[in-house]
DRENLUM-398041 format. One record per residue (C-alpha): chain; x, y, z. Coordinates in Angstrom, 3 decimals. Layout:
# residues N
{cadena=A	c1=X	c2=Y	c3=Z};
...
//
This chain:
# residues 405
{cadena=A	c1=-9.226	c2=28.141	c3=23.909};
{cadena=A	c1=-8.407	c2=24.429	c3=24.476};
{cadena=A	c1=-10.510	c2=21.270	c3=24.606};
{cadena=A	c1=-9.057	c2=19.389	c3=28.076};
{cadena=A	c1=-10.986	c2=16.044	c3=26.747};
{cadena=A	c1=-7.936	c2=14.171	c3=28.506};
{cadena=A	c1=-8.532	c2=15.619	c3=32.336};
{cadena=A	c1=-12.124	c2=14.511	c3=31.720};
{cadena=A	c1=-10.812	c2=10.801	c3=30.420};
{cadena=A	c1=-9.488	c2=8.002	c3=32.394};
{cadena=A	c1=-5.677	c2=7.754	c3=32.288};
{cadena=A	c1=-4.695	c2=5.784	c3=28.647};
{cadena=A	c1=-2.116	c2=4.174	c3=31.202};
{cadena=A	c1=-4.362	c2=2.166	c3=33.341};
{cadena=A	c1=-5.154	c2=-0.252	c3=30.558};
{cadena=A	c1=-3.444	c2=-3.159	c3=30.806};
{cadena=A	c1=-3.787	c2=-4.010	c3=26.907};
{cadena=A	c1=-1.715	c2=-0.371	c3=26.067};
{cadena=A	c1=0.738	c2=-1.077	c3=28.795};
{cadena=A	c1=1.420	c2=-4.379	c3=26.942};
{cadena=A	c1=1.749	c2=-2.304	c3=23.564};
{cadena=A	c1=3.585	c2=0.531	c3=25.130};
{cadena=A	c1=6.225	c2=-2.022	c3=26.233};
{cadena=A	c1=6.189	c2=-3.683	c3=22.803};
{cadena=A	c1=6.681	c2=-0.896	c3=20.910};
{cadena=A	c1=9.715	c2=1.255	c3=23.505};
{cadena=A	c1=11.416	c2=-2.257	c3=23.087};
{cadena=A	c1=11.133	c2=-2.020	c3=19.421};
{cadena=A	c1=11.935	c2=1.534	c3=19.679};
{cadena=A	c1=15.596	c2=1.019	c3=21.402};
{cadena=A	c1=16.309	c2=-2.154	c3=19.109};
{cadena=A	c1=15.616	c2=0.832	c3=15.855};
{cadena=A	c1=17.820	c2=2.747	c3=17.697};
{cadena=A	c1=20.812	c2=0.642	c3=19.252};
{cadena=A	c1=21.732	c2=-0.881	c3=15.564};
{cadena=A	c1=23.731	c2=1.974	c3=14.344};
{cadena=A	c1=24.991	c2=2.880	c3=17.844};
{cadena=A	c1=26.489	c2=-0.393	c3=18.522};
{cadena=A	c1=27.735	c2=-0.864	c3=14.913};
{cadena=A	c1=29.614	c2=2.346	c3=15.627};
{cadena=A	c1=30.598	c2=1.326	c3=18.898};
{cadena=A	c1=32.243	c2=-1.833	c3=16.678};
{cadena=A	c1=33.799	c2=0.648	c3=14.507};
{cadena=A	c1=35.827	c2=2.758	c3=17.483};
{cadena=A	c1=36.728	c2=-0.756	c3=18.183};
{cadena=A	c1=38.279	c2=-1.325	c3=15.511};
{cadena=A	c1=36.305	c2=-4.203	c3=14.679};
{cadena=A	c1=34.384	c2=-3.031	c3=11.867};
{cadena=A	c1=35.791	c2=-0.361	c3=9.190};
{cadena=A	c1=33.428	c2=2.725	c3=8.621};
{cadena=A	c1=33.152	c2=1.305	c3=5.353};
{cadena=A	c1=31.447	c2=-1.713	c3=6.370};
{cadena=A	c1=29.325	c2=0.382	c3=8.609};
{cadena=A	c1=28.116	c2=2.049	c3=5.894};
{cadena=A	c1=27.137	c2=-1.083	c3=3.870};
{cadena=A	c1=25.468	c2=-2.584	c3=6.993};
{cadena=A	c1=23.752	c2=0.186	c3=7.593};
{cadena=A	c1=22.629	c2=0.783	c3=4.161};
{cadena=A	c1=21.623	c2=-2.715	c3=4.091};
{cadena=A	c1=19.039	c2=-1.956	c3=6.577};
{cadena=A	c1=17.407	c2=0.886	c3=5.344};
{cadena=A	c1=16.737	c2=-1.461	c3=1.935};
{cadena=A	c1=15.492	c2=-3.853	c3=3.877};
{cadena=A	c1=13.065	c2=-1.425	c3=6.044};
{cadena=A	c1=11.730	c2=0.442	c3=2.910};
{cadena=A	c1=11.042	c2=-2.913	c3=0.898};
{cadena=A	c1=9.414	c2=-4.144	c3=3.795};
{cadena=A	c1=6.848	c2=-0.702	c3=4.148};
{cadena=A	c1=4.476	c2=-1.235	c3=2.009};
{cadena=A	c1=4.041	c2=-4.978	c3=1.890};
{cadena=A	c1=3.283	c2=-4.979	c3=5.936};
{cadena=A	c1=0.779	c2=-2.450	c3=5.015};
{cadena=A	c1=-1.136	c2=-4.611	c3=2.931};
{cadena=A	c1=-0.550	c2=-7.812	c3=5.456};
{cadena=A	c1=-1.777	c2=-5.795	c3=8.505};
{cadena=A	c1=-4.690	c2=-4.913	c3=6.389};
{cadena=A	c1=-5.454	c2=-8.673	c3=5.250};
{cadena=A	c1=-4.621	c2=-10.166	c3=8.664};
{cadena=A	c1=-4.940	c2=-9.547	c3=12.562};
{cadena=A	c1=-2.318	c2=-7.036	c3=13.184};
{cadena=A	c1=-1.431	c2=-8.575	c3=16.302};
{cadena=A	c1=0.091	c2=-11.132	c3=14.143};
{cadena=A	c1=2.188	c2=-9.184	c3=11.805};
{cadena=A	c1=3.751	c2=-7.399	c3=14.624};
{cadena=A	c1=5.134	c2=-11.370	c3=16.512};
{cadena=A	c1=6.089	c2=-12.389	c3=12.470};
{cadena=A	c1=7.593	c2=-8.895	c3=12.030};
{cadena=A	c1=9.170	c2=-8.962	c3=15.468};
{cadena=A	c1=10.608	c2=-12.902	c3=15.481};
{cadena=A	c1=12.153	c2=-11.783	c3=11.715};
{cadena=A	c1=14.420	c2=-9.663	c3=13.683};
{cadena=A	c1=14.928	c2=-11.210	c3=16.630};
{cadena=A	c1=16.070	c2=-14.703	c3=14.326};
{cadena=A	c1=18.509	c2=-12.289	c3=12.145};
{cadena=A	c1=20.291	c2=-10.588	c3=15.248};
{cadena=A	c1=22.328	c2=-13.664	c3=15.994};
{cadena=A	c1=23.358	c2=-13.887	c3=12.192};
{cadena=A	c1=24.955	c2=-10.696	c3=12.437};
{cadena=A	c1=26.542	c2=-11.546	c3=15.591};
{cadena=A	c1=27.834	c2=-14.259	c3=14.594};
{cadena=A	c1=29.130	c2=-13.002	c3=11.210};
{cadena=A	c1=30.041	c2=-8.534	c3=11.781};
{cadena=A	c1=33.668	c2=-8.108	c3=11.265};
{cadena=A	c1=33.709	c2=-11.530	c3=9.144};
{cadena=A	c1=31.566	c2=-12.023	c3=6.542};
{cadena=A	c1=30.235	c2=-8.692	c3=5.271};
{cadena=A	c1=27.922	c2=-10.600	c3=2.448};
{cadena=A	c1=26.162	c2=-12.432	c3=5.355};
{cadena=A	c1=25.863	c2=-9.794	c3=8.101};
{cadena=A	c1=24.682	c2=-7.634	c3=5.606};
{cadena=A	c1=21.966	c2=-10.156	c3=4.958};
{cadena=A	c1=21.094	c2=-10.575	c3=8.179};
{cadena=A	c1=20.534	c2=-6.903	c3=8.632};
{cadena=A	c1=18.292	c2=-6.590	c3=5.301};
{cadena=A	c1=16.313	c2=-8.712	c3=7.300};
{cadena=A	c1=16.409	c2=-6.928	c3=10.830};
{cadena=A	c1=15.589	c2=-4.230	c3=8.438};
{cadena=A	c1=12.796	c2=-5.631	c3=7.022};
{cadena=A	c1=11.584	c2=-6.510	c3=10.554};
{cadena=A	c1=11.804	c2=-3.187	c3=11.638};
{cadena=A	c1=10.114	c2=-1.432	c3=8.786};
{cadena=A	c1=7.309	c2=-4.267	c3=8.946};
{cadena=A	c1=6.039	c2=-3.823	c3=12.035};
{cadena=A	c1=5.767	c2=0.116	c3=12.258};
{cadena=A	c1=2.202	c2=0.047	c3=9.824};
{cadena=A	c1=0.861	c2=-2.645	c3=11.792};
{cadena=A	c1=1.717	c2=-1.164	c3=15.410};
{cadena=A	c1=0.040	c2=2.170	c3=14.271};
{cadena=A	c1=-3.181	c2=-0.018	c3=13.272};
{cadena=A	c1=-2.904	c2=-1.483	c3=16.271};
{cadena=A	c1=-3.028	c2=1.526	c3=18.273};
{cadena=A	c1=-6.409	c2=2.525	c3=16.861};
{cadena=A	c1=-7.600	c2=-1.152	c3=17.752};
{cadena=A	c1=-6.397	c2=-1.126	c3=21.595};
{cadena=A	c1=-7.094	c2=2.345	c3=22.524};
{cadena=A	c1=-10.577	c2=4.211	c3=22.663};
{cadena=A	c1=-10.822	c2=6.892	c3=19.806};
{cadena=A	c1=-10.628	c2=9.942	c3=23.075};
{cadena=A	c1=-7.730	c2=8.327	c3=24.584};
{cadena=A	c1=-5.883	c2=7.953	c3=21.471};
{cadena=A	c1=-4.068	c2=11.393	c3=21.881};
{cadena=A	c1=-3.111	c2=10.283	c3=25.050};
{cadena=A	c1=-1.616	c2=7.041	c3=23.899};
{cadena=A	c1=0.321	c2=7.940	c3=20.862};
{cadena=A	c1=1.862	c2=11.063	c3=23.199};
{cadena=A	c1=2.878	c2=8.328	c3=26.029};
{cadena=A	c1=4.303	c2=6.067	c3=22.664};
{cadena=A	c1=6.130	c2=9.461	c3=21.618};
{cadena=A	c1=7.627	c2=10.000	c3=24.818};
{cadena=A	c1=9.289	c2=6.741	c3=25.110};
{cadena=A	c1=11.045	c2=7.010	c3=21.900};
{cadena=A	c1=12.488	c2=10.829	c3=23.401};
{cadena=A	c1=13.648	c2=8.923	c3=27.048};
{cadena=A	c1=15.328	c2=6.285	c3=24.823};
{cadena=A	c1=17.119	c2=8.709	c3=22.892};
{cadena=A	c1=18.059	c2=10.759	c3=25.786};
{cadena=A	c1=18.910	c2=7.886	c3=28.338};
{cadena=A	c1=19.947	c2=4.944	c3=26.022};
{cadena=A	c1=23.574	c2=6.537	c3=24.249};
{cadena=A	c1=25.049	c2=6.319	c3=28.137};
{cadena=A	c1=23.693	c2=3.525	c3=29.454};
{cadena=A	c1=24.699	c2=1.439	c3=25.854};
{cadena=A	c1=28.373	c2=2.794	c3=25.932};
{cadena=A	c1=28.450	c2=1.277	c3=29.447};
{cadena=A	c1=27.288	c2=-1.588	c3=28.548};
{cadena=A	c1=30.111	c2=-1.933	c3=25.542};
{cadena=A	c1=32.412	c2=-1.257	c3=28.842};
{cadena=A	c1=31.755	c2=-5.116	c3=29.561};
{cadena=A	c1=29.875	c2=-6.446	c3=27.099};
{cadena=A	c1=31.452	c2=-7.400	c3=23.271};
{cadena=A	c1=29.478	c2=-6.050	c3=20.412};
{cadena=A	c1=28.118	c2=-9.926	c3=19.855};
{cadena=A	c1=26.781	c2=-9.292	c3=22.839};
{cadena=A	c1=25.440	c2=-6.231	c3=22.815};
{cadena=A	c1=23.443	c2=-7.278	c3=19.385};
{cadena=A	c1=22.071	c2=-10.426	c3=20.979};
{cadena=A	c1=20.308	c2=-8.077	c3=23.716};
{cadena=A	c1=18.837	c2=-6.439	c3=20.750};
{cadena=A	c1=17.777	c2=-9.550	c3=19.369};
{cadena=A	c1=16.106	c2=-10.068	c3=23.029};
{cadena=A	c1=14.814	c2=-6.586	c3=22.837};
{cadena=A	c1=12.960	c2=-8.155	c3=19.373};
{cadena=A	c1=11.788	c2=-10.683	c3=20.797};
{cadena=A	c1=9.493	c2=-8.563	c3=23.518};
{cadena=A	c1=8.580	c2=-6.867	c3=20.051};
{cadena=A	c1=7.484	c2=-9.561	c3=19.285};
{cadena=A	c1=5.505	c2=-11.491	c3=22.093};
{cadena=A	c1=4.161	c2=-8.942	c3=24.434};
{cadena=A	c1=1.862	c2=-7.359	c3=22.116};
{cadena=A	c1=-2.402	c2=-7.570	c3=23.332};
{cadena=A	c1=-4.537	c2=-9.214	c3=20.367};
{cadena=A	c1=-6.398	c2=-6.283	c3=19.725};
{cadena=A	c1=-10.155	c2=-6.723	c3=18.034};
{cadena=A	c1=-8.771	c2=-8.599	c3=15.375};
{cadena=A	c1=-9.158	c2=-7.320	c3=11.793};
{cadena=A	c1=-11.464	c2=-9.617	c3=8.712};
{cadena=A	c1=-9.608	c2=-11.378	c3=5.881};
{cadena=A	c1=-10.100	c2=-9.317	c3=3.036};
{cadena=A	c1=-12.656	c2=-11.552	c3=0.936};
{cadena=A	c1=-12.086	c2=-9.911	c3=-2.403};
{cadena=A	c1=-9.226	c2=-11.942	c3=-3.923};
{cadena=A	c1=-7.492	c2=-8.539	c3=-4.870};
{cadena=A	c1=-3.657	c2=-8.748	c3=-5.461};
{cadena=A	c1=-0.755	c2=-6.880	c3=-3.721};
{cadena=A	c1=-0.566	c2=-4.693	c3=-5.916};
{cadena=A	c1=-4.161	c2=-3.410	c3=-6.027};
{cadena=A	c1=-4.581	c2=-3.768	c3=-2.495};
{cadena=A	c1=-1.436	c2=-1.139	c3=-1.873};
{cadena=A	c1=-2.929	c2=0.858	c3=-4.520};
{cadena=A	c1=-6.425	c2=1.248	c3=-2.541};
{cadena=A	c1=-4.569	c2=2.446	c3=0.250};
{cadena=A	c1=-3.689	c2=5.189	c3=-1.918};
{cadena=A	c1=-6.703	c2=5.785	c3=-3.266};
{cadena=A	c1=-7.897	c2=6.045	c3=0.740};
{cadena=A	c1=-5.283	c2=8.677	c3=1.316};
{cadena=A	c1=-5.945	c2=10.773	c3=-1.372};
{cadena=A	c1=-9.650	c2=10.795	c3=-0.407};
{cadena=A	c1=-8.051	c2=12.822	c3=2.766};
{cadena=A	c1=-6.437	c2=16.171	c3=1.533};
{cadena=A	c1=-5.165	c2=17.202	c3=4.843};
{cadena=A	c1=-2.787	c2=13.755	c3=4.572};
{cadena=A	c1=-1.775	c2=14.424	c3=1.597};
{cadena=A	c1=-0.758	c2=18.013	c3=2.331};
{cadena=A	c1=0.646	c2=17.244	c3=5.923};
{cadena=A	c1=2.592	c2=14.388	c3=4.196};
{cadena=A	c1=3.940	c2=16.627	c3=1.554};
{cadena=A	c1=5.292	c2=19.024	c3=4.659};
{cadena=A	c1=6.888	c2=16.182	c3=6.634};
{cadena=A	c1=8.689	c2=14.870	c3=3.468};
{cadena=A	c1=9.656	c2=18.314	c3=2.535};
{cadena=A	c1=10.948	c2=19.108	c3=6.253};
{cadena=A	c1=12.826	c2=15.766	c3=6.973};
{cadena=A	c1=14.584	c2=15.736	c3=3.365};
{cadena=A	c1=15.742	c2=19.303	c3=2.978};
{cadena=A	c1=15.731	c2=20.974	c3=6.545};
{cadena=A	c1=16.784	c2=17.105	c3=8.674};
{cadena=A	c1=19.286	c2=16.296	c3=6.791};
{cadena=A	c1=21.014	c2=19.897	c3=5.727};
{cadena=A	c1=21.634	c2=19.969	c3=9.916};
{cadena=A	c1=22.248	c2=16.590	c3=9.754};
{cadena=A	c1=25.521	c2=17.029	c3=8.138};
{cadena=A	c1=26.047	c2=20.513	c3=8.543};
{cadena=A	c1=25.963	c2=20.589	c3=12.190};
{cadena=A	c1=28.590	c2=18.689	c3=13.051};
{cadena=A	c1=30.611	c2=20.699	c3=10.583};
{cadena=A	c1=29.467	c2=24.101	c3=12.365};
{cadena=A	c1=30.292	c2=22.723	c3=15.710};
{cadena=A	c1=33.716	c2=21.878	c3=14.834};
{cadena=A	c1=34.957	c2=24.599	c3=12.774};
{cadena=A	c1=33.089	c2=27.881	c3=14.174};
{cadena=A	c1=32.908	c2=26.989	c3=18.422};
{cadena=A	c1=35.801	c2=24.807	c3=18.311};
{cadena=A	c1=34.004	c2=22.195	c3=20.290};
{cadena=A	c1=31.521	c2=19.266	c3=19.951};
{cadena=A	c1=30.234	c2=20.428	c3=23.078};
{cadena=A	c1=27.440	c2=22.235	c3=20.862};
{cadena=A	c1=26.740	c2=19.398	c3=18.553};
{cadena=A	c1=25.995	c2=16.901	c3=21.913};
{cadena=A	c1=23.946	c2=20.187	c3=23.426};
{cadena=A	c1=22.022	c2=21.025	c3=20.525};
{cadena=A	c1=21.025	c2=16.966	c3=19.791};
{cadena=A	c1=19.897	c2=16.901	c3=23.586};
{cadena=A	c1=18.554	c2=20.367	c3=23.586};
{cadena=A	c1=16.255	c2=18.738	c3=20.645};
{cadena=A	c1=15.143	c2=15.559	c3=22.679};
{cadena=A	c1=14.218	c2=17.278	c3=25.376};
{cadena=A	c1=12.493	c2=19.863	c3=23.598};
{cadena=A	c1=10.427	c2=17.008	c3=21.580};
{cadena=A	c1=9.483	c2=15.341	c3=25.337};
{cadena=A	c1=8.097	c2=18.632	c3=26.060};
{cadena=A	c1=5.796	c2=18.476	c3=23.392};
{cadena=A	c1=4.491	c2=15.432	c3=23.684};
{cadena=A	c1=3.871	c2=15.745	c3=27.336};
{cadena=A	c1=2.238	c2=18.994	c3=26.220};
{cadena=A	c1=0.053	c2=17.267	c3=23.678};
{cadena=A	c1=-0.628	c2=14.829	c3=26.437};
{cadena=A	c1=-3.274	c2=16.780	c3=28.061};
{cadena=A	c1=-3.337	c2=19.715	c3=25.563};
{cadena=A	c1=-6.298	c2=19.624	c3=23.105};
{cadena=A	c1=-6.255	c2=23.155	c3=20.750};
{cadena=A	c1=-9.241	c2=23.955	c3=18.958};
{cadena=A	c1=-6.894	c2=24.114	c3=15.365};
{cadena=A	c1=-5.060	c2=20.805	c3=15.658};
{cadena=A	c1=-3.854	c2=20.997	c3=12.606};
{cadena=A	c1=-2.646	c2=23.811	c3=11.878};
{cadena=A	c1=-1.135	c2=23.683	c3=15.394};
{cadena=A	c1=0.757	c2=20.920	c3=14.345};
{cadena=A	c1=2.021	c2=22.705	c3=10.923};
{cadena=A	c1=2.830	c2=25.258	c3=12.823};
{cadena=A	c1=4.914	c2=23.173	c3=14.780};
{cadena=A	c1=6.731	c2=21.643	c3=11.973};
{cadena=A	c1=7.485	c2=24.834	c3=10.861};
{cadena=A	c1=9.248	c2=25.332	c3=13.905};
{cadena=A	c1=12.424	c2=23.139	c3=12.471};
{cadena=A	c1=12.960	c2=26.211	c3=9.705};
{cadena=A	c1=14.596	c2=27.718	c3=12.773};
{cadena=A	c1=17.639	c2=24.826	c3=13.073};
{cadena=A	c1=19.211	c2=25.514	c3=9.931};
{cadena=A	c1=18.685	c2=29.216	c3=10.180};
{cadena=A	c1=21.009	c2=29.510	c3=13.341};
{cadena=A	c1=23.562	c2=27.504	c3=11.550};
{cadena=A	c1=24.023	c2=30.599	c3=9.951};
{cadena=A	c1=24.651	c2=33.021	c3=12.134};
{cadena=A	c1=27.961	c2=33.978	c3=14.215};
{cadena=A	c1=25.431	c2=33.576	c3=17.476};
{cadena=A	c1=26.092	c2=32.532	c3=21.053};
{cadena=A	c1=26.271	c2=28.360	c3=21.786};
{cadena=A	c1=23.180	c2=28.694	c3=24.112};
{cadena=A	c1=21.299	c2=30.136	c3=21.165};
{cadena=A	c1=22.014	c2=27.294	c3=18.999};
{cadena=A	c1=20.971	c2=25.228	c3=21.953};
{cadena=A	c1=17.902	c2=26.947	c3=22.591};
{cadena=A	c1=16.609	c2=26.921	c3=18.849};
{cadena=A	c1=16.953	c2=23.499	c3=18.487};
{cadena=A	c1=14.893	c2=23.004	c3=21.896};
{cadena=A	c1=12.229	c2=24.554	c3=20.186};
{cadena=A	c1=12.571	c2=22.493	c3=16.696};
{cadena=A	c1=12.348	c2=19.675	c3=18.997};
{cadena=A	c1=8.875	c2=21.007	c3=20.643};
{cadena=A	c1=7.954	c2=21.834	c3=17.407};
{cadena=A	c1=8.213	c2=18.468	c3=15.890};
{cadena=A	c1=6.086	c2=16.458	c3=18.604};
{cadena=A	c1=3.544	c2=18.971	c3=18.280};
{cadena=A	c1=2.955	c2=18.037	c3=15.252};
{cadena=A	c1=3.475	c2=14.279	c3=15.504};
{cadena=A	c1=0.954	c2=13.608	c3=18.774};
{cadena=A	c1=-1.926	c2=14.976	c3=16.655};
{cadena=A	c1=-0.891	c2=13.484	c3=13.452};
{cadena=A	c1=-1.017	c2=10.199	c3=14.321};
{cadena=A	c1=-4.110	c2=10.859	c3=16.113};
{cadena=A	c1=-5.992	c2=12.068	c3=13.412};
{cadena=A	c1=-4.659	c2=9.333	c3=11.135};
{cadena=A	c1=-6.140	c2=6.601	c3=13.542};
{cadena=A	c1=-9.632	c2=8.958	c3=13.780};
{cadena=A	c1=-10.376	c2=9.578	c3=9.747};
{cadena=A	c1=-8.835	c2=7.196	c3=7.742};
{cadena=A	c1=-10.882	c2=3.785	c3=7.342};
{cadena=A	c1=-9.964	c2=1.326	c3=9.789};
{cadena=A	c1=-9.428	c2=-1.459	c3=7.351};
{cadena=A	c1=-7.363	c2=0.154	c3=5.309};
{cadena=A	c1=-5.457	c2=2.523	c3=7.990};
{cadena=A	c1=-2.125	c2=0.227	c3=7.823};
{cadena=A	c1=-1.811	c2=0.874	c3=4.328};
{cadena=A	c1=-2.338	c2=4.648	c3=4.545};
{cadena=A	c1=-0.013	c2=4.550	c3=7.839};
{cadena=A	c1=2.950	c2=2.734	c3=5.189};
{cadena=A	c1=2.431	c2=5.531	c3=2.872};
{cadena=A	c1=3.571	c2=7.731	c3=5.578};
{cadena=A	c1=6.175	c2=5.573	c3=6.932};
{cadena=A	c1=7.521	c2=4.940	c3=3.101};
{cadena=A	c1=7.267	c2=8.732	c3=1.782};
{cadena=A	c1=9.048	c2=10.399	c3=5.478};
{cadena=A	c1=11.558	c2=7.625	c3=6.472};
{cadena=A	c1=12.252	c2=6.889	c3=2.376};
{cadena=A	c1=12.970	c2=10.410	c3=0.954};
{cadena=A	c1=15.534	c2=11.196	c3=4.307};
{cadena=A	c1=18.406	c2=9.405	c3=2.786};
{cadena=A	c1=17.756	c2=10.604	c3=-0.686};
{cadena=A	c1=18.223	c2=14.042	c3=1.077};
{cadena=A	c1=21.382	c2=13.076	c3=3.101};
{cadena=A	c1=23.076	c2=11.931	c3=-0.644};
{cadena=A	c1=21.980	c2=15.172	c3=-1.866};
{cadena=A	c1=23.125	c2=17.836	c3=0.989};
{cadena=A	c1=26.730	c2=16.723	c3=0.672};
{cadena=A	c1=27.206	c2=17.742	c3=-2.927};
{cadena=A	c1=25.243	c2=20.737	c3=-2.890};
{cadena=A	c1=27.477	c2=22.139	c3=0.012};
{cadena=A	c1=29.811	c2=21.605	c3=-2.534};
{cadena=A	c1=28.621	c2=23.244	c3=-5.016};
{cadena=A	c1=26.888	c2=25.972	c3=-3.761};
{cadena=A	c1=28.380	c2=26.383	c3=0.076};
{cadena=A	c1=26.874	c2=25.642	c3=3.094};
{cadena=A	c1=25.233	c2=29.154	c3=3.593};
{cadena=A	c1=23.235	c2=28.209	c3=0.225};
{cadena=A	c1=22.330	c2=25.548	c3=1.352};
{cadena=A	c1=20.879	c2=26.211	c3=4.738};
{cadena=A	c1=19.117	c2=29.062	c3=3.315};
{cadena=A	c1=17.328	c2=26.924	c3=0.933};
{cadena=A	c1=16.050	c2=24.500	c3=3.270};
{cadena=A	c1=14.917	c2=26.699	c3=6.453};
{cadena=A	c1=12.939	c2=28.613	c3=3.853};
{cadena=A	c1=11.683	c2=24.705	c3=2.512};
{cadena=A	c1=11.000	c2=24.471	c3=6.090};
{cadena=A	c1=8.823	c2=27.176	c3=6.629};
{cadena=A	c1=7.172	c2=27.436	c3=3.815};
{cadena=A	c1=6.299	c2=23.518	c3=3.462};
{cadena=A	c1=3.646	c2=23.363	c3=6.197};
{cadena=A	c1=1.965	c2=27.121	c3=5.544};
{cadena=A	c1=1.127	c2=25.464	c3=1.941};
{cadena=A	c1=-0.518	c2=22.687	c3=3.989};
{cadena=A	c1=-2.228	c2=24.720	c3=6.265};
{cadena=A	c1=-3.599	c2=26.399	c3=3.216};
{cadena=A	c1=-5.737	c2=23.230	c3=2.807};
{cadena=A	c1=-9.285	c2=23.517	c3=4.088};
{cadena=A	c1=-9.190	c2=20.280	c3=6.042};
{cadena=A	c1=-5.926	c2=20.992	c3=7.455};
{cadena=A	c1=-7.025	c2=23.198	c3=10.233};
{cadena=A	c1=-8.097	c2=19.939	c3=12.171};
{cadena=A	c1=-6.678	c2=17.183	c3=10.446};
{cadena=A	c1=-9.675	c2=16.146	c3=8.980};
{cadena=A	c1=-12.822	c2=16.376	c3=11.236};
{cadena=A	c1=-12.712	c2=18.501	c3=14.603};
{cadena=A	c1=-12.668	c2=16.811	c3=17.747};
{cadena=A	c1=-15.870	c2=17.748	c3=20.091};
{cadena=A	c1=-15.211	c2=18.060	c3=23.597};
//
């Protein structure tokens, strides 16, 4: 049985004010995403040396993870609307820096992308405050599926169209359109409701550490937490690097590693147009069930099975994974105080997008060790059995409070 709240609603995308933030966001989005890509682009060019890549690259995952938690506490303090344009001009100002200095100075480009970094990772809290400010609490759903969907199209549509664009345009140039992609980021934002200047005087510190204290006041957070961190570090990043190795050795082709990334996109825009207009009576353990879905990926890996069926499972991870992020972001926005929501939303941000490069150092070396068929079988059964502890979690069958219809 399903609650169709969302046929009964009017359409999230006839507001002006989430238009504005839709395009904000999807331009922050492809800037995330274009980094690396063009960086590598540089690096078939011969203009920057894998090793560099790496440094650059590393550079701005520091820079995104310091930045985390102190934008939590800012978009908390302040009007969000204004951490996002800070957040946003930080990277648009550094993108010409690293233009100006890839390939030259690696001490200063790597600056300059600690502090695209920092940009980046700065502005993801206070967008997902923002959300709950702009859009009504029953078109929320609605919202952060449409917000979901544009990061899939970009990661479908946007490897093509950027390679093209190296075709004609130098990788200076192709990281000053990022910097423009920033800047809209940046400035196209709506103002929201505003938030109050926290009056109590408290420091950083103590302010970050009531955000905790909110979060643990919320089981089915901390339990749906634990599951993404557990999924992304073990399951993510075993096919990650395993993958590619699979695709090479056993079919002979990357055919199967470009089918079974796109297979996964598409699979993920399914699910978030599903959880568009789909409302189940169990959100939550809908979406655990969901995550689960991912123990499948490095399960395949395993087997001696047909390309299509690698192709097809990681469709379905892909579903999976927006099934559970649609109504997880949702339910954040509906039960966790609103003044302290950016700071819980960090938490998330800082535990999922911090451990998955603590599990990508890790996978290497235990294929090592303990061979890749180990390995895989470690994390699909992480996988699985990650969100059935959540769901085991009273509140986790909704995410915290049911929605009525």
């Amino acid at each position: 049985m399903v609650h169709d709240t969302a046929a009964r609603s009017p359409s999230v995308l006839r507001s002006t004010q989430f238009l504005r933030l839709w395009t904000a966001t999807t331009a922050s989005g492809i800037a995330t995403w274009a980094l690396p890509f063009v960086l590598g682009l540089a690096v078939l060019s011969r203009s920057l040396t894998a090793v560099e890549l790496g440094v650059l690259l590393a550079a701005r995952t520091t820079g995104f993870l310091a930045a985390v938690p102190i934008s939590g506490v800012l978009a908390d303090r302040y009007a969000r609307r204004q951490v996002v344009l800070w957040s946003g001009l930080m990277s648009a100002a550094a993108a010409p820096v690293l233009a100006l200095f890839v390939g030259d100075s690696l001490v200063l480009a790597a600056a300059a992308a600690v502090v695209m970094g920092a940009g980046q990772g700065a502005c993801r809290p206070a967008f997902s405050a923002l959300t709950a400010e702009v859009v009504e609490p029953d078109q929320r759903q609605q919202a952060n599926a449409a917000l979901t969907m544009s990061i899939r199209v970009t990661t479908l549509v946007a490897p093509g169209l950027t390679a093209l664009l190296a075709l004609v345009v130098s990788t200076q140039g192709l990281l000053l359109g990022i910097g423009a992609l920033w800047l809209v980021a940046a400035l196209m934002p709506p103002a929201g409701s505003g938030r109050v200047v926290l009056a109590s005087g408290a420091g950083f510190v103590t302010e970050f550490l009531e955000g905790v204290r909110e979060a643990r006041r919320h089981p089915w957070f901390l339990a749906g937490l634990g599951a993404l961190s557990a999924v992304i570090a073990t399951g993510y990043s075993a096919t990650g690097v395993i993958l590619p190795l699979v695709s090479r050795d056993r079919y002979g082709t990357e055919a199967v590693l470009a089918g079974a990334l796109t297979a996964y996109t598409l699979g993920a825009l399914a699910g978030a147009l599903l959880m568009a207009r789909w409302r189940p009576r169990a959100a939550g353990w809908t979406g655990l069930f969901g995550l689960a879905l991912y123990g499948f990926a490095p399960l395949v890996l395993l087997l001696p099975v047909h390309p299509f069926v690698v192709i097809a499972v990681y469709a379905i991870a892909g579903l999976g994974i927006d099934l559970f992020n649609v109504p997880w972001f949702t339910a954040t926005q509906r039960e966790v105080e609103p003044s302290k929501l950016a700071r819980v939303s960090s938490l998330d941000f800082l535990m999922s997008y911090g451990l998955a490069p603590v599990g990508l150092a890790l996978i290497a070396p235990a294929v090592t060790a303990y061979g890749a068929g180990a390995v895989l079988i470690a994390c699909s059964v992480i996988c699985f059995a990650a969100p059935a502890l959540a769901a085991l979690v009273p509140s986790s069958r909704d995410f915290g409070t049911p929605v009525k219809a």
